[in-house]
MIDOSE-1310 file (N, C-alpha, C; in nm, 2 decimals, decimal comma, always signed):
residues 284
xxxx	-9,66/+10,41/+2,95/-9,59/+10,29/+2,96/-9,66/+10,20/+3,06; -9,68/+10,07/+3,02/-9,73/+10,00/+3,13/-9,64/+9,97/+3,27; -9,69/+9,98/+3,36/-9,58/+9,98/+3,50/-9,57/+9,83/+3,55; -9,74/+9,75/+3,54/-9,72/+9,64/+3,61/-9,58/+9,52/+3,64
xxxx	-9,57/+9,54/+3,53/-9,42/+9,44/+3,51/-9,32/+9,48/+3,57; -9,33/+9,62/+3,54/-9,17/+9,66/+3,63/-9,18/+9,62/+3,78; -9,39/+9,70/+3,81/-9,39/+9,65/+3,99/-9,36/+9,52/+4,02; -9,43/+9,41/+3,93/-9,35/+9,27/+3,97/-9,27/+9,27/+3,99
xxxx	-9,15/+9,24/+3,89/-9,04/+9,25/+3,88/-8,95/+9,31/+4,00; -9,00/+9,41/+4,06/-8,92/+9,44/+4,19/-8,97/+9,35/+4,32; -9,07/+9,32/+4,32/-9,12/+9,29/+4,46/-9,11/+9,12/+4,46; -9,09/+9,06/+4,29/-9,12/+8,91/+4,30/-8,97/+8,87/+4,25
xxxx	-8,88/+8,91/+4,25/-8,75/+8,87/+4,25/-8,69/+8,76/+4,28; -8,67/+8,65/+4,26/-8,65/+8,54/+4,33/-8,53/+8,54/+4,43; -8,49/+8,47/+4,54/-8,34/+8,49/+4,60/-8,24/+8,46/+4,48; -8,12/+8,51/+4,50/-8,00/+8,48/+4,42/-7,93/+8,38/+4,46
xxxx	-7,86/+8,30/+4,35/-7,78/+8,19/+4,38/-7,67/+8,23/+4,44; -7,57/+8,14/+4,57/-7,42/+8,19/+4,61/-7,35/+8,26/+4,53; -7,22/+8,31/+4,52/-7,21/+8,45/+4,47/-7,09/+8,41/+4,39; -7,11/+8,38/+4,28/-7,01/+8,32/+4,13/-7,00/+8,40/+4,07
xxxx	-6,88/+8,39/+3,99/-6,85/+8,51/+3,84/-7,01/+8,49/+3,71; -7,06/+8,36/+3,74/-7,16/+8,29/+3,65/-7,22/+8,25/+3,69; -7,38/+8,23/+3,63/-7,52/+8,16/+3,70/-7,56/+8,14/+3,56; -7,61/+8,01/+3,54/-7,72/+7,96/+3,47/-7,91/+7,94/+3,51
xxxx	-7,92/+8,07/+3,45/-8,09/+8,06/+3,55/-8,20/+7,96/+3,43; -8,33/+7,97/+3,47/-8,42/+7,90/+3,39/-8,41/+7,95/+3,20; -8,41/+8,06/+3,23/-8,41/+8,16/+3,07/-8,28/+8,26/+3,05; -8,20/+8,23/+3,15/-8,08/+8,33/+3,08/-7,96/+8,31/+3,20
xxxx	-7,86/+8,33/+3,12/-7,70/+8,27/+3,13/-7,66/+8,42/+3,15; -7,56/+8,43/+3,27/-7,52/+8,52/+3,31/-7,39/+8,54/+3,36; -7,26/+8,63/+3,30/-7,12/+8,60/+3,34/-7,11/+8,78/+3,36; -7,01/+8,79/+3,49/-6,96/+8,90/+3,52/-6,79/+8,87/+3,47
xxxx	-6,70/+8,96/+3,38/-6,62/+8,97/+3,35/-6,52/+9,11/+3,36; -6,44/+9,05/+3,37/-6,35/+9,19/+3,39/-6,24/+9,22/+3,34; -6,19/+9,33/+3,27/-6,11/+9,36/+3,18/-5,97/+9,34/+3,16; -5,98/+9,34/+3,34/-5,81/+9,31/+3,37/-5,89/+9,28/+3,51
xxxx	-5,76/+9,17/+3,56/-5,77/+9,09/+3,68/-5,71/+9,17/+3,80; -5,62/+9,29/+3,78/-5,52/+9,36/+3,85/-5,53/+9,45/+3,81; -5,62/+9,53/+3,88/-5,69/+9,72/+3,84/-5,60/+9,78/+3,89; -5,56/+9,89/+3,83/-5,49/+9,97/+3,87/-5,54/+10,05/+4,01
xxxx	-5,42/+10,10/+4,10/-5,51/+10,19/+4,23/-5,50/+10,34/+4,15; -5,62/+10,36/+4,18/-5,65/+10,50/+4,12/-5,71/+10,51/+3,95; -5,71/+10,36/+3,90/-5,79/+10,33/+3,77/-5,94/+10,37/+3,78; -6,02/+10,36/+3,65/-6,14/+10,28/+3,63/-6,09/+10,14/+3,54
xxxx	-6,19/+10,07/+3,64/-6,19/+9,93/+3,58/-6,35/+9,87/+3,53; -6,30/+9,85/+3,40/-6,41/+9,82/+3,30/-6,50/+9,70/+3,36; -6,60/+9,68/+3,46/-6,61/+9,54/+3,41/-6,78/+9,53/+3,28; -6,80/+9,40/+3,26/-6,90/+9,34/+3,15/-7,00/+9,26/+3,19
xxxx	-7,14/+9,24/+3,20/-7,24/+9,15/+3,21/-7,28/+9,07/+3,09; -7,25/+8,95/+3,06/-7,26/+8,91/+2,95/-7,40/+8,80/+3,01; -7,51/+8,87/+2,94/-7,64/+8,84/+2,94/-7,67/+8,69/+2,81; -7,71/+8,63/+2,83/-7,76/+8,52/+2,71/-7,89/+8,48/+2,78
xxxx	-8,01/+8,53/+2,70/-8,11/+8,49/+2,64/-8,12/+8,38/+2,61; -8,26/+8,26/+2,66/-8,23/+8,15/+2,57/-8,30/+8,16/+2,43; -8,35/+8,11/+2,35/-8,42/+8,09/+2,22/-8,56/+8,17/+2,26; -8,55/+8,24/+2,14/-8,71/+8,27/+2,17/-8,75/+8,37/+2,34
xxxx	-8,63/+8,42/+2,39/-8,65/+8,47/+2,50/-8,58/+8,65/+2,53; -8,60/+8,73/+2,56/-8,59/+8,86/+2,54/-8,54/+8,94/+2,68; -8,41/+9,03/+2,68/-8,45/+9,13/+2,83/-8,42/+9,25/+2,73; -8,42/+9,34/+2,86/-8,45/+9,52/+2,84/-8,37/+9,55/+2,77
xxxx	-8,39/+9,67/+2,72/-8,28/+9,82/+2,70/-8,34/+9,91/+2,85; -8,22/+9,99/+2,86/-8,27/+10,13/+2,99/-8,44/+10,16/+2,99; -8,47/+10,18/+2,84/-8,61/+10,20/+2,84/-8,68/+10,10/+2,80; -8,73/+10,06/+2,86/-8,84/+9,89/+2,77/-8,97/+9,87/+2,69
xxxx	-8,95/+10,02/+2,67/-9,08/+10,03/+2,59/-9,18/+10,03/+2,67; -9,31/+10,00/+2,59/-9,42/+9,98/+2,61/-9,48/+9,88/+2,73; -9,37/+9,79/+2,78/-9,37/+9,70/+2,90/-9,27/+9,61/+2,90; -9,23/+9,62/+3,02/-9,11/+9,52/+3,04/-8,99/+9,59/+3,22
xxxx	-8,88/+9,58/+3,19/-8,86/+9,66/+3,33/-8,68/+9,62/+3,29; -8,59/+9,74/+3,29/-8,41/+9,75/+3,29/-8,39/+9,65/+3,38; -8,29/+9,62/+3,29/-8,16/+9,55/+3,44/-8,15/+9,64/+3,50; -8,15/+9,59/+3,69/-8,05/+9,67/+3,79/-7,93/+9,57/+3,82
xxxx	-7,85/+9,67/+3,87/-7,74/+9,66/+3,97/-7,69/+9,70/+4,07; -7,70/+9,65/+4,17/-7,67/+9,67/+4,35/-7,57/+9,63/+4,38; -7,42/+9,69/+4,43/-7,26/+9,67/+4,39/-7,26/+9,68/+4,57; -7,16/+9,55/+4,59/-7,08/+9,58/+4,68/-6,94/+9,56/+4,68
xxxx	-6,90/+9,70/+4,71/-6,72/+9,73/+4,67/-6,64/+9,76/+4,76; -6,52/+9,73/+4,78/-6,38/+9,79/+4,85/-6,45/+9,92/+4,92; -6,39/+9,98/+5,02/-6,41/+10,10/+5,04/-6,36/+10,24/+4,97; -6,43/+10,33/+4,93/-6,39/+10,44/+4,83/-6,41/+10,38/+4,70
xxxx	-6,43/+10,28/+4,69/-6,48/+10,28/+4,52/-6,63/+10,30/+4,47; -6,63/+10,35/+4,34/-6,79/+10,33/+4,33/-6,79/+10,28/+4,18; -6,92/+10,27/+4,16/-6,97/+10,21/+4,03/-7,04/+10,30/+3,95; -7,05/+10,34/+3,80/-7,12/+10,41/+3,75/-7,22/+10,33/+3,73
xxxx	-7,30/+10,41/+3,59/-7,41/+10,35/+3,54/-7,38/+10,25/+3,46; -7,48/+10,14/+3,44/-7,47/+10,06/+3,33/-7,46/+10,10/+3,19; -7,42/+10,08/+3,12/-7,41/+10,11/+2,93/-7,47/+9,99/+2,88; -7,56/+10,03/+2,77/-7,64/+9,95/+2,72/-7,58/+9,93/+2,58
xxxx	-7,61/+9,82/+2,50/-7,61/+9,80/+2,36/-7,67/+9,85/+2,30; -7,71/+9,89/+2,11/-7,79/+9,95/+2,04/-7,91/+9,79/+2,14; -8,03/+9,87/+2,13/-8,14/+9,78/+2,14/-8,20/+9,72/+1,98; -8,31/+9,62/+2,03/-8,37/+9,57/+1,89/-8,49/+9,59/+1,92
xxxx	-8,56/+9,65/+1,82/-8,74/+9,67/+1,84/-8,81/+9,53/+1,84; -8,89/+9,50/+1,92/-9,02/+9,38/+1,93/-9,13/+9,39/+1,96; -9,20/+9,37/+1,90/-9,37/+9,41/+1,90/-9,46/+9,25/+1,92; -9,53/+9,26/+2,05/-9,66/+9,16/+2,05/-9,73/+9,20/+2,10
xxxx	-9,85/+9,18/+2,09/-9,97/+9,21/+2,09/-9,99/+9,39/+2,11; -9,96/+9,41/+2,02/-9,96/+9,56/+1,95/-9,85/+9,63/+2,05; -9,82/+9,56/+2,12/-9,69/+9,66/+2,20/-9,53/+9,69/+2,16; -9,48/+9,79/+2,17/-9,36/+9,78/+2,14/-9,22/+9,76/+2,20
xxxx	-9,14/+9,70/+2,22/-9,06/+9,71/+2,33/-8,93/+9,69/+2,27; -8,84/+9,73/+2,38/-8,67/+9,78/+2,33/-8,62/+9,64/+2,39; -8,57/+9,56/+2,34/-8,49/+9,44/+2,39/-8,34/+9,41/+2,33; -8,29/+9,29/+2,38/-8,20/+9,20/+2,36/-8,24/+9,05/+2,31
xxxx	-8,30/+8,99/+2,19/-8,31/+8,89/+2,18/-8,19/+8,78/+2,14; -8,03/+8,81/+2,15/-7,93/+8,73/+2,15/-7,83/+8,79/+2,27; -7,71/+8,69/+2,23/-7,59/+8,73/+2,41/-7,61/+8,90/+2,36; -7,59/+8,96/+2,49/-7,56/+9,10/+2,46/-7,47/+9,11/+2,61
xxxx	-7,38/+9,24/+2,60/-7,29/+9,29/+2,72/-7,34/+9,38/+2,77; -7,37/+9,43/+2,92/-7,37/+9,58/+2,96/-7,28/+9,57/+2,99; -7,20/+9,70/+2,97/-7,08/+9,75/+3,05/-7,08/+9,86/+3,20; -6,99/+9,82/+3,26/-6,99/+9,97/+3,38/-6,86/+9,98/+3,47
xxxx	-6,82/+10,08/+3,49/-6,67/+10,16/+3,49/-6,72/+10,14/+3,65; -6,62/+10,10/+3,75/-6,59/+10,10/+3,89/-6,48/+10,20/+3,90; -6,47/+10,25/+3,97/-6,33/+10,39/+4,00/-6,28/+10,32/+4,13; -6,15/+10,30/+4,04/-6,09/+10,24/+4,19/-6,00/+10,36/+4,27
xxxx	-6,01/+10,30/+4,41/-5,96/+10,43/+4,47/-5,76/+10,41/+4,46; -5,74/+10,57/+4,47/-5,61/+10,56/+4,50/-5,53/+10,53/+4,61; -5,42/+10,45/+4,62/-5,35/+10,49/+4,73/-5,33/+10,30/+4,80; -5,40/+10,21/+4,71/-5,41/+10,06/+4,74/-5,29/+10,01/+4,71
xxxx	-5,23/+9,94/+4,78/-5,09/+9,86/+4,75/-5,13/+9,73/+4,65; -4,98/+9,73/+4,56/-5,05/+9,62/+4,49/-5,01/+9,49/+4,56; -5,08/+9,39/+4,51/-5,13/+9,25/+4,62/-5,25/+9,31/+4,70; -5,37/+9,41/+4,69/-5,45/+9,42/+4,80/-5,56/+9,36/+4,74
xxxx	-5,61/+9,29/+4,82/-5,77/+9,21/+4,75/-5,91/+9,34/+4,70; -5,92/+9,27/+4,59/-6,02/+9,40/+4,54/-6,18/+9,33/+4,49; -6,24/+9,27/+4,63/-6,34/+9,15/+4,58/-6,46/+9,29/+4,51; -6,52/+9,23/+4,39/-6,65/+9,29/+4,33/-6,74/+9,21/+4,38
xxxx	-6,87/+9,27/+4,42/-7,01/+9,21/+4,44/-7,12/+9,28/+4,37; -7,19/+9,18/+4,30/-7,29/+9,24/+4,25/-7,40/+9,16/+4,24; -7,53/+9,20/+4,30/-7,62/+9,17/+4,27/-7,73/+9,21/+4,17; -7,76/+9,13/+4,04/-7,78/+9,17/+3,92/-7,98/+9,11/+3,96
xxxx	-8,01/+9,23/+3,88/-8,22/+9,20/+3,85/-8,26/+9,22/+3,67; -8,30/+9,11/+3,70/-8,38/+9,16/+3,54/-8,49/+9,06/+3,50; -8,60/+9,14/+3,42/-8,69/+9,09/+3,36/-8,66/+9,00/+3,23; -8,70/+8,88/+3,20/-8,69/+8,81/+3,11/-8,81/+8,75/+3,05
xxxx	-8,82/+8,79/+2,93/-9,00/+8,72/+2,86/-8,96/+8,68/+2,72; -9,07/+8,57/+2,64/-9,10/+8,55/+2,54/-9,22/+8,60/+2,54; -9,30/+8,58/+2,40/-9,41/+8,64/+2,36/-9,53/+8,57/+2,45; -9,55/+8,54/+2,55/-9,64/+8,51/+2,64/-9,62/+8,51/+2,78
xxxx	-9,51/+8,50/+2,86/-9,46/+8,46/+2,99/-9,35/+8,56/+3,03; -9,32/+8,60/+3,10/-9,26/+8,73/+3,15/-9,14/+8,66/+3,27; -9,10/+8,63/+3,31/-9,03/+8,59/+3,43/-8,89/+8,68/+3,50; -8,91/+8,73/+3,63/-8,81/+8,83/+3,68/-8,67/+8,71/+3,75
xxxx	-8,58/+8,73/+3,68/-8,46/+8,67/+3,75/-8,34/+8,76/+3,82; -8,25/+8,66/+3,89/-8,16/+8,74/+3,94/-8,04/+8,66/+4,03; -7,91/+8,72/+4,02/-7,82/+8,61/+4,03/-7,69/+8,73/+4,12; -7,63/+8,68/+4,20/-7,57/+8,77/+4,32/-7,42/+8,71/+4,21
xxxx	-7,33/+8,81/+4,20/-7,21/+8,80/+4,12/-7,10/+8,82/+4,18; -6,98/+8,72/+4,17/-6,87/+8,76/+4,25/-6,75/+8,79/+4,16; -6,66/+8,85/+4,17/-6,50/+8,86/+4,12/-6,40/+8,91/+4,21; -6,28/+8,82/+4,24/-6,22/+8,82/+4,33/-6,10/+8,87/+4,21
xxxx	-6,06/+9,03/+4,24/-5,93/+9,05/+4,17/-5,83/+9,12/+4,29; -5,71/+9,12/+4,24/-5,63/+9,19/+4,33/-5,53/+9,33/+4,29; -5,55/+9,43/+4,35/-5,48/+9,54/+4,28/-5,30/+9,50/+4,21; -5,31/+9,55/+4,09/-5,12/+9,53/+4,02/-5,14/+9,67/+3,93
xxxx	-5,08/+9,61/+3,82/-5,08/+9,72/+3,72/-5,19/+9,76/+3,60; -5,29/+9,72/+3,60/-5,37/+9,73/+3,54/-5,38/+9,63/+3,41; -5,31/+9,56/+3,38/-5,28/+9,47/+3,25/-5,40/+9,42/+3,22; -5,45/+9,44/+3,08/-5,55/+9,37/+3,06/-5,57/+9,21/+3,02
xxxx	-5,68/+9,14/+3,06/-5,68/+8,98/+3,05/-5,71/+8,95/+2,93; -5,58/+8,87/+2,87/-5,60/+8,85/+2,70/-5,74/+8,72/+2,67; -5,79/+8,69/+2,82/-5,89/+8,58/+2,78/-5,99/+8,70/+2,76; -5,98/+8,83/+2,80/-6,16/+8,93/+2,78/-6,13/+8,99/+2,71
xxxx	-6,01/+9,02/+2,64/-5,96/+9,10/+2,48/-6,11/+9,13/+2,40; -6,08/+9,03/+2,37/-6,18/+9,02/+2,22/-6,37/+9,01/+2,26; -6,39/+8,97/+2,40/-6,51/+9,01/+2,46/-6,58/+9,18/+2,47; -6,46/+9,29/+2,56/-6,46/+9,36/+2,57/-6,45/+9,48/+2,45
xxxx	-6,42/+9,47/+2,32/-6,41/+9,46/+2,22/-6,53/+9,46/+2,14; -6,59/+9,39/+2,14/-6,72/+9,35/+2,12/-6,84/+9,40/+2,17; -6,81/+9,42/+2,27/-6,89/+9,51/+2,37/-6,91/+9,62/+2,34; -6,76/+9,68/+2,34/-6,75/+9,83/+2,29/-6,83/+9,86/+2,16
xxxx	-6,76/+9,75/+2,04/-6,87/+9,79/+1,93/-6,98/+9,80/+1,93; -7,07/+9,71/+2,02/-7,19/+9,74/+2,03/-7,30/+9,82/+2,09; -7,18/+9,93/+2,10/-7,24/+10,02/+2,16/-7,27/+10,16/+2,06; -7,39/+10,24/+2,13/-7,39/+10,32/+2,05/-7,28/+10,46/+2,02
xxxx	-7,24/+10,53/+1,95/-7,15/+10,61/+1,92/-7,21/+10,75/+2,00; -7,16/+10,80/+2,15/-7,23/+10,88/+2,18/-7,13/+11,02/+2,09; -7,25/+11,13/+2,04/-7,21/+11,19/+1,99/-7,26/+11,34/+2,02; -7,22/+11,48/+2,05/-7,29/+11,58/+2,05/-7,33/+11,67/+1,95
xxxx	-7,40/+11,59/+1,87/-7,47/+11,71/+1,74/-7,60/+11,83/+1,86; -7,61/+11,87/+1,74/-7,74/+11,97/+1,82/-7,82/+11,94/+1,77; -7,91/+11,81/+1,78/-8,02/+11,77/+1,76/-8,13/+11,85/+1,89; -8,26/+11,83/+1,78/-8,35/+11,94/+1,88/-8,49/+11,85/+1,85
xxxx	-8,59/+11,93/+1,93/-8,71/+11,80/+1,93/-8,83/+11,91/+1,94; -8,95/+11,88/+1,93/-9,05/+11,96/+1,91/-9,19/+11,89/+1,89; -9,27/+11,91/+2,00/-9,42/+11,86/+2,01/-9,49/+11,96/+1,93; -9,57/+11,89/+1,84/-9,64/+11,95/+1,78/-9,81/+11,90/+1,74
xxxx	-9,91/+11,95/+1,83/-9,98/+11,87/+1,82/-10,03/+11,77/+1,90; -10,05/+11,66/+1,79/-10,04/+11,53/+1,93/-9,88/+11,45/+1,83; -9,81/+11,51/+1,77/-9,73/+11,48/+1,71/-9,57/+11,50/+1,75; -9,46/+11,45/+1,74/-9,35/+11,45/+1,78/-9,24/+11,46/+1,70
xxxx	-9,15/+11,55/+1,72/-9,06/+11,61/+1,58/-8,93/+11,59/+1,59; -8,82/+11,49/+1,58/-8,69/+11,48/+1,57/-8,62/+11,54/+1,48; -8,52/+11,61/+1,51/-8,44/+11,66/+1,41/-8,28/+11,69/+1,40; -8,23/+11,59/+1,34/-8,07/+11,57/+1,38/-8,01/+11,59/+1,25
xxxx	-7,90/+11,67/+1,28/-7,80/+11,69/+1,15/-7,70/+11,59/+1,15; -7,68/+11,57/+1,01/-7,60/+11,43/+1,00/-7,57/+11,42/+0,83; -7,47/+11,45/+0,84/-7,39/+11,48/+0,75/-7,42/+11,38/+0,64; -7,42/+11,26/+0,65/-7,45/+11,18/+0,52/-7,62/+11,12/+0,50
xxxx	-7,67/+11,24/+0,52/-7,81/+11,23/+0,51/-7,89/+11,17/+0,38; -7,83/+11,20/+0,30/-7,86/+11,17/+0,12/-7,85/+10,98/+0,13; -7,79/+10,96/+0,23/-7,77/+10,82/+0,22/-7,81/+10,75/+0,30; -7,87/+10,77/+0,37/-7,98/+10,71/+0,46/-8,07/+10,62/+0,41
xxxx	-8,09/+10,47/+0,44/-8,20/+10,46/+0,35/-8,30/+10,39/+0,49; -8,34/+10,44/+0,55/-8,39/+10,34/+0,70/-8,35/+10,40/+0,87; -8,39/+10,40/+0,96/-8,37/+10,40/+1,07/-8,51/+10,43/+1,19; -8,41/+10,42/+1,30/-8,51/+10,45/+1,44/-8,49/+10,50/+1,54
xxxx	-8,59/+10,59/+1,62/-8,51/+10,68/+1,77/-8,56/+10,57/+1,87; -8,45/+10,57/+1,95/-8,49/+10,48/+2,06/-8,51/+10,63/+2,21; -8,60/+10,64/+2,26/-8,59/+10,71/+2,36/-8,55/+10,68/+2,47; -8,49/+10,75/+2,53/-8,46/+10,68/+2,69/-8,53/+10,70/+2,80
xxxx	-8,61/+10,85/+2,73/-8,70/+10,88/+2,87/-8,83/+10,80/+2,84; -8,92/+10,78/+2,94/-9,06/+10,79/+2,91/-9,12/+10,92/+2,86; -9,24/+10,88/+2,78/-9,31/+10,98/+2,76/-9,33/+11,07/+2,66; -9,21/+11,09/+2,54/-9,17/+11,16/+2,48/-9,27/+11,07/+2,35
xxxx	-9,32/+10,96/+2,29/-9,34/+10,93/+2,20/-9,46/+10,79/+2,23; -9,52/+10,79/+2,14/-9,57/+10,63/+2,14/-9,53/+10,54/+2,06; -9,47/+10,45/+2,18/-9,35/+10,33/+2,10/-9,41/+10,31/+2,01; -9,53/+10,22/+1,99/-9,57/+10,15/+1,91/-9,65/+10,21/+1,71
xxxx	-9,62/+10,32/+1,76/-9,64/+10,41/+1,64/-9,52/+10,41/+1,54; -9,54/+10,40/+1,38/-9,46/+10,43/+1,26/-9,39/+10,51/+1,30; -9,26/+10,59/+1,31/-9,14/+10,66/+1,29/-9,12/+10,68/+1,09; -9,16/+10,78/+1,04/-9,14/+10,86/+0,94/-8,97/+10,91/+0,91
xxxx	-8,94/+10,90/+0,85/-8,78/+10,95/+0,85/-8,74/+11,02/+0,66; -8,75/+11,16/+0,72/-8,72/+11,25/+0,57/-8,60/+11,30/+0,60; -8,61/+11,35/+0,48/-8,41/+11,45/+0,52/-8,48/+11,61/+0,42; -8,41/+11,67/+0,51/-8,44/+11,85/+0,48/-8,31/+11,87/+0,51
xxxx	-8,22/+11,92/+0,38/-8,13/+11,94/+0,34/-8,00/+11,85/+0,44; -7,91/+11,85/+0,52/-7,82/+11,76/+0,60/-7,85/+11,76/+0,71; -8,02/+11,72/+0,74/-8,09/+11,73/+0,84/-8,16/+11,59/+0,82; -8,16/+11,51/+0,93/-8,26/+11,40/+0,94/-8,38/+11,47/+1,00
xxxx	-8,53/+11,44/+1,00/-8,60/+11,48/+1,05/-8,73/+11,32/+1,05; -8,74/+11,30/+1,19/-8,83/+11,17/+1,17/-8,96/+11,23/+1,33; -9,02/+11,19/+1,25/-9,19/+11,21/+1,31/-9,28/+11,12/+1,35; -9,31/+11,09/+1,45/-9,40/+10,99/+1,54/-9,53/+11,02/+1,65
xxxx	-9,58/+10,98/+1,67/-9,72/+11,01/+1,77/-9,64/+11,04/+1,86; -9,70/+11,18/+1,95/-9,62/+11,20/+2,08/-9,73/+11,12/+2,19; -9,65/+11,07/+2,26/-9,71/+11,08/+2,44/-9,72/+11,17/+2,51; -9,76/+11,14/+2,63/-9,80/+11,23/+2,72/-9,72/+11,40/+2,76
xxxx	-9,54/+11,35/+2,79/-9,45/+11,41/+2,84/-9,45/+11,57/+2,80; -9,53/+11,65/+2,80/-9,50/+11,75/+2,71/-9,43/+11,90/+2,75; -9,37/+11,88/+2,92/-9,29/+11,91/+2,96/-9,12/+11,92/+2,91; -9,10/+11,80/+2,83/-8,96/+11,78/+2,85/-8,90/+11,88/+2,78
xxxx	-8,78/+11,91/+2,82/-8,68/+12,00/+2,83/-8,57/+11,94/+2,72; -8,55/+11,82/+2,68/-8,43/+11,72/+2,67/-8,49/+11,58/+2,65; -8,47/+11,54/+2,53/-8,52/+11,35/+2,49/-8,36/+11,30/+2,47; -8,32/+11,26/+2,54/-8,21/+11,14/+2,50/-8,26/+11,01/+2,45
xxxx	-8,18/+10,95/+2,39/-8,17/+10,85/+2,31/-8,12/+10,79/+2,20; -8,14/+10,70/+2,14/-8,03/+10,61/+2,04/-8,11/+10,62/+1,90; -8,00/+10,68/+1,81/-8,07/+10,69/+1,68/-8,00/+10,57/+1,56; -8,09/+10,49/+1,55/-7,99/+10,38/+1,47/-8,03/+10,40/+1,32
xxxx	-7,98/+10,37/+1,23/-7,95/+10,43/+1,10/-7,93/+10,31/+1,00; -7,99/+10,31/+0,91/-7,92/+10,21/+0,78/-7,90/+10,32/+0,68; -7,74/+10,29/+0,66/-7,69/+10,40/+0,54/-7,61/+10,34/+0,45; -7,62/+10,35/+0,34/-7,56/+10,32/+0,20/-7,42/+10,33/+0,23
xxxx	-7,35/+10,21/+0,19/-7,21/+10,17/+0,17/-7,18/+10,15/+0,33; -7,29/+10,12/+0,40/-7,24/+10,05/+0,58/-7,34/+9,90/+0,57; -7,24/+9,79/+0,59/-7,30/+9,68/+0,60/-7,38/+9,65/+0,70; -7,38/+9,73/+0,82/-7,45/+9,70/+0,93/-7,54/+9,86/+0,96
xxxx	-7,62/+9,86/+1,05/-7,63/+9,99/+1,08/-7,57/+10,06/+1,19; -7,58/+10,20/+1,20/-7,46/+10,29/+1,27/-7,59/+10,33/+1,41; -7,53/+10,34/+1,47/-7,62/+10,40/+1,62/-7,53/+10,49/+1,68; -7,59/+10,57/+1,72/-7,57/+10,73/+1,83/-7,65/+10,75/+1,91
xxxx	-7,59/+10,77/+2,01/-7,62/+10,87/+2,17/-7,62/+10,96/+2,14; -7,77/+11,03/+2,11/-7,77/+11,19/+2,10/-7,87/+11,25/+2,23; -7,85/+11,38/+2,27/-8,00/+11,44/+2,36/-7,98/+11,53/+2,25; -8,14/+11,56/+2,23/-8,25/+11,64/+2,17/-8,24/+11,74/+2,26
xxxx	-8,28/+11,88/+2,24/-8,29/+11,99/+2,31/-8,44/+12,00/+2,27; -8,52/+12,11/+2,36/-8,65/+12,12/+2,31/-8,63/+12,25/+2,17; -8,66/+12,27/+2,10/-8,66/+12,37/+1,94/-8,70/+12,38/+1,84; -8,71/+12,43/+1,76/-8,73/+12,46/+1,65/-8,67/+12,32/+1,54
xxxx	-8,78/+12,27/+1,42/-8,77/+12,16/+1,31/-8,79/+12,20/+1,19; -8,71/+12,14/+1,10/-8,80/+12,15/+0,96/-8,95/+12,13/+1,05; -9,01/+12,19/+0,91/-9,16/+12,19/+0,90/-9,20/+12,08/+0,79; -9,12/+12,00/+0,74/-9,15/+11,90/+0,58/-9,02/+11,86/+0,64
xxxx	-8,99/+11,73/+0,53/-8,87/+11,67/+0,47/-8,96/+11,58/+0,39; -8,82/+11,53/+0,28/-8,90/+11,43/+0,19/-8,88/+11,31/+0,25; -8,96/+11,25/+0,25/-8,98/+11,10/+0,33/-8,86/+10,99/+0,24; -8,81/+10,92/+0,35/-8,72/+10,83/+0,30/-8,76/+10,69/+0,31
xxxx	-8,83/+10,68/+0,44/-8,79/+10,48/+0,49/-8,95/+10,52/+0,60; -9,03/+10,45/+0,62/-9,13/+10,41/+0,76/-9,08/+10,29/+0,80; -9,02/+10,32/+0,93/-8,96/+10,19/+1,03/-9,08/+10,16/+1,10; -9,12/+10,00/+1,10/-9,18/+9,93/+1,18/-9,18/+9,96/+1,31
């Protein structure tokens, strides 16, 4: 993976604007929202980053491929609460100048669960702070932004805000279906072996692994996708990694009689693959 961008990206950060639910920067529009205004004491409370891209303009998935650098998030919370990880959307593949990378090129949400502590009276102020980083590029210009985020909620009963209904919603669908099959993975070569069982295999016509680690594959290489009996089995140039233990990542799918495609959160275990499958789809 190229690193340069990510090192920029950390060290060239611009300062963040005063500390709003919203910031409109040079290339991308940015709202912190939350699921309910009055978290429960002792809840998780959902909140949402609703990212917009302008035209022609791109940020991360977790992994960014071939170059580029994740959103972070640096939280300041109530005392005893904390913040998990971010959840990403299925990503979209983009390729320039022979590179491959995992992006967002329209609005997209991350989501991430705060644990609120127990034991808060309701009426107690429950200010969120976040200071948000991310890389933003079109196909020539790269630019690192960032915007300090506020929400002022107060602990009640948890009720959710019918204005983030249908936001949060949205969100959720666009996420991938984390699932535990026993998918397994296998270097072979200078070559890379996915192998996931998946029941409506015969109907596959298309798909792609998104990796989350580095190292496991070269983005920018064809992805092959055959089926050996209710087994997916898709094959790509391996990278360097040849350690790994465990490939997590997002397996997105186009399958007969689904208007859209289906995506899963699966980890790969390192094991044993078909040796063949008959070839279905070569994803770009």
């Amino acid at each position: 993976m190229i690193h340069w961008l990510a090192a920029l990206f950390l060290f060239l950060v611009p300062a963040a604007a005063s500390a709003q639910s919203s910031a409109q920067l040079d290339h991308t529009g940015v709202a912190l929202i939350a699921e309910t205004r009055a978290p429960a004491s002792g809840s998780k409370l959902t909140l949402g980053f609703v990212m917009t891209p302008k035209p022609q303009w791109h940020t991360y998935w977790l992994n960014p491929g071939d170059a580029g650098a994740p959103t972070r998030a640096a939280w300041t919370l109530p005392a005893g609460a904390t913040a998990g990880e971010l959840r990403y959307p299925t990503p979209e593949t983009f390729i320039v100048s022979g590179l491959m990378n995992y992006v967002y090129a329209h609005e997209n949400v991350l989501l991430a669960d705060v644990t609120v502590p127990a034991g808060l009276a309701p009426g107690t102020p429950f200010p969120v702070t976040v200071k948000l980083d991310w890389l933003v590029c079109d196909d020539e210009l790269c630019v690192p932004e960032g915007a300090t985020l506020r929400l002022d909620l107060t602990i009640g009963d948890g009720t959710p805000d019918p204005a983030a209904t249908e936001a949060f919603a949205k969100a959720r669908a666009a996420l991938p279906k984390v699932v535990d099959w026993p998918a397994r993975f296998k270097f072979s070569g200078d070559r890379f072996v996915l192998a996931v069982p998946f029941a409506q295999a015969a109907k596959v016509r298309g798909g792609y692994f998104f990796p989350a680690v580095e190292g496991a594959i070269g983005y920018a290489a064809p992805q092959t996708i055959g089926i050996a009996g209710d087994t997916l089995r898709i094959e790509t140039a391996a990278d360097s990694a040849r350690d790994l233990k465990q490939v997590p990542g997002v397996l997105k799918l186009d399958v007969e009689g689904y208007e859209a495609p289906l995506a899963f959160e699966i980890t790969a275990t390192a094991g044993d693959v078909p040796a063949s499958a008959t070839p279905i789809a070569a994803a770009p």
